[in-house]
C-alpha positions in Angstrom: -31.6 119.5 108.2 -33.3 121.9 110.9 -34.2 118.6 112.6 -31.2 117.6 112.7 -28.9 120.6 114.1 -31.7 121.0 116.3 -31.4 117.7 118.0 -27.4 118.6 118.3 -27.4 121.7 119.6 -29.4 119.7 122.6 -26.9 118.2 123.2 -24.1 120.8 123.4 -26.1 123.6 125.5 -25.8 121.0 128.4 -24.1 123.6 130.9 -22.6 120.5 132.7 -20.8 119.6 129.8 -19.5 122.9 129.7 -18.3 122.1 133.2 -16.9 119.3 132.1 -15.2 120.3 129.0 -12.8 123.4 131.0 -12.3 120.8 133.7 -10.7 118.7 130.9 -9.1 121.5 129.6 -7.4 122.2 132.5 -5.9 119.0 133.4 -4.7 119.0 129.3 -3.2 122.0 129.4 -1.8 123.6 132.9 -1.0 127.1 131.2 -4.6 127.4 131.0 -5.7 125.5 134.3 -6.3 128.1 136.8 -8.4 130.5 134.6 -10.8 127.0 133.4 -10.7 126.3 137.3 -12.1 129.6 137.8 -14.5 129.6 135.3 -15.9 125.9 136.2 -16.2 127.1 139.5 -18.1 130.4 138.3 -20.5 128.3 136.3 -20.9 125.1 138.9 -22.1 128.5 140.9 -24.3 130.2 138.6 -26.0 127.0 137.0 -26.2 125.4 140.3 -27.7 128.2 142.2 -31.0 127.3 143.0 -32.7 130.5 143.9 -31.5 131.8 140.4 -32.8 129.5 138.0 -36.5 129.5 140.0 -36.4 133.1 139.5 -35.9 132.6 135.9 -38.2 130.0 135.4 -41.0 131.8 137.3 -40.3 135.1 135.3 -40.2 132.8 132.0 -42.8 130.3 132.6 -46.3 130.9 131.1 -48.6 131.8 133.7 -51.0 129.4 135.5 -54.5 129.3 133.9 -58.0 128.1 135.3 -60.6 127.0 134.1 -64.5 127.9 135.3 -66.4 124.6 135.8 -68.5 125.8 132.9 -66.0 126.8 130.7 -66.0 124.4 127.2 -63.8 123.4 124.4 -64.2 121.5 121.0 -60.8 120.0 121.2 -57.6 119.7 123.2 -54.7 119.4 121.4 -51.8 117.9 123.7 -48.3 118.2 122.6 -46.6 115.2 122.8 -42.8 114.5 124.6 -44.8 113.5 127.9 -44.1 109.8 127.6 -41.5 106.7 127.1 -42.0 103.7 125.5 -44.6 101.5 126.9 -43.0 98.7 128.9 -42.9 95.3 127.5 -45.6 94.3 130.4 -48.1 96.4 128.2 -47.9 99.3 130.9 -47.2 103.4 129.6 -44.4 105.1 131.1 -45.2 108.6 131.6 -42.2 111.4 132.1 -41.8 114.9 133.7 -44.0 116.1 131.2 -47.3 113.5 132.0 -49.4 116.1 132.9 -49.7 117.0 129.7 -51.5 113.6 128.8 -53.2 113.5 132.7 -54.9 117.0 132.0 -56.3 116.7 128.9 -57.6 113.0 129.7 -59.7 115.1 132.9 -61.2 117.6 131.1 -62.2 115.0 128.5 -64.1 113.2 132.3 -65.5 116.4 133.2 -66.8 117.1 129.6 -65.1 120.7 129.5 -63.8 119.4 126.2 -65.4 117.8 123.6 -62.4 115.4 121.8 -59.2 115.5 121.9 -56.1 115.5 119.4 -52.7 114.1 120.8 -50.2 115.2 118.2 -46.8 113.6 117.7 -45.1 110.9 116.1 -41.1 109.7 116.7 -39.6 112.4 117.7 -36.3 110.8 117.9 -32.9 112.2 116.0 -32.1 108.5 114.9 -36.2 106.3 113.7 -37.1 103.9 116.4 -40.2 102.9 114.7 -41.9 104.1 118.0 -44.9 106.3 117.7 -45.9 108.2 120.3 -49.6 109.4 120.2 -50.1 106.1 118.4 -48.6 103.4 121.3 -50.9 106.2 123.6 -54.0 105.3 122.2 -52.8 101.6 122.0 -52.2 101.8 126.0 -55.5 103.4 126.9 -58.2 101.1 124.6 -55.7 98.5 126.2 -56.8 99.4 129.9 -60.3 99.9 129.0 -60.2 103.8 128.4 -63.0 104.9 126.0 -61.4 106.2 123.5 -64.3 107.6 120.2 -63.3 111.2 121.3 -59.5 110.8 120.7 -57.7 111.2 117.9 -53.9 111.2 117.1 -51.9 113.2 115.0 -48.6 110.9 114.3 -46.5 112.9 112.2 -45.5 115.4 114.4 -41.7 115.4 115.1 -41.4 119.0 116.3 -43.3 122.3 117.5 -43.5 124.0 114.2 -45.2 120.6 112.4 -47.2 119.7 115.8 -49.5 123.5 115.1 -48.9 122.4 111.0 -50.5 118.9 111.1 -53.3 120.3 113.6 -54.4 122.9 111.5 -56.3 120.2 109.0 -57.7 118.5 111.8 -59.4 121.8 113.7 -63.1 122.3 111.8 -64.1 125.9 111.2 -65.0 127.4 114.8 -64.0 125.1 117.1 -62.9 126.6 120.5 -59.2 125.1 120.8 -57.4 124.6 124.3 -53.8 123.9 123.7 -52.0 121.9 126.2 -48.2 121.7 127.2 -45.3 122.2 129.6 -45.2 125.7 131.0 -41.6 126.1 129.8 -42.8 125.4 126.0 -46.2 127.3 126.3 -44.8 130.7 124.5 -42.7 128.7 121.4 -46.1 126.3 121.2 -48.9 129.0 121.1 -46.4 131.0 118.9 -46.2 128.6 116.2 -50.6 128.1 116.6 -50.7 131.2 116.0 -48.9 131.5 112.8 -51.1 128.6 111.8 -53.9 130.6 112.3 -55.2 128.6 115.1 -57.0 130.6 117.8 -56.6 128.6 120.7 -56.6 128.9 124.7 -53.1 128.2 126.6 -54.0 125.4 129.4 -50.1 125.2 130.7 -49.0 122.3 133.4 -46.4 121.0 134.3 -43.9 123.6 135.9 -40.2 123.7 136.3 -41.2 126.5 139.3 -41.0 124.6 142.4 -41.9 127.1 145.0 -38.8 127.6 146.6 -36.8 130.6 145.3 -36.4 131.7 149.1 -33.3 134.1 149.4 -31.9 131.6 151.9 -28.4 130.5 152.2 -28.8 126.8 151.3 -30.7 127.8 147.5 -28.0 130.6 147.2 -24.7 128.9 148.1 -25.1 124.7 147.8 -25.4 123.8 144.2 -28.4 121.8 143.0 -28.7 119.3 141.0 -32.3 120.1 139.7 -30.9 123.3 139.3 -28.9 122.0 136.1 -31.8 120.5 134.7 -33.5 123.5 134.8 -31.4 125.7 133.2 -30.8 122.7 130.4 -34.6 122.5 129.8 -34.7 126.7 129.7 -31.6 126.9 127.3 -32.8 124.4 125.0 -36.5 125.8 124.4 -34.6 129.2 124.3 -32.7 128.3 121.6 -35.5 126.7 120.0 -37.7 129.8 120.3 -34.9 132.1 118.2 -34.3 129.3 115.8 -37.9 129.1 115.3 -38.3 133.1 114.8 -34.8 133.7 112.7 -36.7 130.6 110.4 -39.9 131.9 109.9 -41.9 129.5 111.8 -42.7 131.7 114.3 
């Protein structure tokens, strides 16, 4: 059931939709259709306004870690949701979130880490039968990648069981890094934590672009991106108190 609700209240924090709904509202009903034009123009501003959102996202966002070039780990755990299905052609399609995958898979190179653990199965509100960490490994023994140090953890549909189905897999007093998106770094090593996993945050992928200049264009021109943002920052949001007010936190 949390699985569920959590995949449709996705869909309906979508501040476009919001948007969308007043505007809708509006045309129904023309008692109402100045005060829903006012407050879809409000929100087009607000949502769209990229200098806000970058300021939230940079205050949010888990700050940027390095590594020394002789710092080492056991195991990296990477937290799946950074790929698509791979394409009939054989080929992986990797998403906003690929660094996820591309990070770990260096400091594998580099030897910094010993194996890694790519945790998550089918994520999907509605089974497709696709697994993600599995069709992964599939796609790197495919192009030649060795892959002894890899292992996958396919059950995963969530946060909460990614850190539960890890915990078996971590041997007694292994150094862990944990890998993710920037944006999901303080739900992720929350839930490692109440695992008992002692870990290192290794965050990529940011949603901070750089360019929260005070200048008329990011202030008054609405942005795109800047929906997306505020979509991906709502949802994990929401996710985070769900998490807490359920104990998994």
């Amino acid at each position: 059931m949390f699985f569920i609700l959590s995949k449709i209240v996705g869909v309906l924090i979508k501040p476009i939709l919001w948007i969308l709904v007043l505007l809708m509202v509006g045309l129904w009903k023309s008692k109402w259709r100045r005060k829903c034009l006012i407050w879809a123009a409000i929100l087009t501003f607000l949502f769209g306004n990229k200098f806000l959102v970058n300021t939230v996202v940079s205050a949010y966002e888990y700050p940027q870690k390095t590594l020394g070039k002789t710092e080492q780990f056991d195991v990296a755990v990477v937290l799946g949701g950074y790929s698509r299905n791979r394409l009939e052609n054989g080929r992986l399609e990797l998403n906003e979130a690929g660094d996820r995958l591309i990070a770990a898979l260096d400091l594998l190179r580099t030897k910094q880490v010993k194996r890694i653990i790519l945790s998550g199965g089918d994520g999907s509100l509605y089974k497709t039968g696709i697994n993600e960490s599995a069709e992964v490994l599939i796609y790197l023994k495919s192009v030649g990648y060795k892959t002894d140090y890899i292992q996958v953890e396919a059950n995963s549909k969530n946060t909460f069981e990614n850190a539960a189905n890890t915990a078996p897999l971590i041997r007694k007093n292994e150094k862990v890094i944990l890998i993710t998106s920037a944006f999901h770094m303080p739900r992720a090593t929350a839930c490692f934590n109440k695992q008992s996993i002692k870990h290192k945050p290794y965050p990529v992928d940011y949603l901070m672009d750089g360019s929260s200049s005070f200048s008329p264009s990011n202030l008054l021109i609405p942005d795109g991106m800047a929906f997306e943002k505020w979509e991906v920052l709502l949802k994990e949001w929401v996710g985070y108190f769900a998490y807490k007010f359920s104990g998994k936190l």
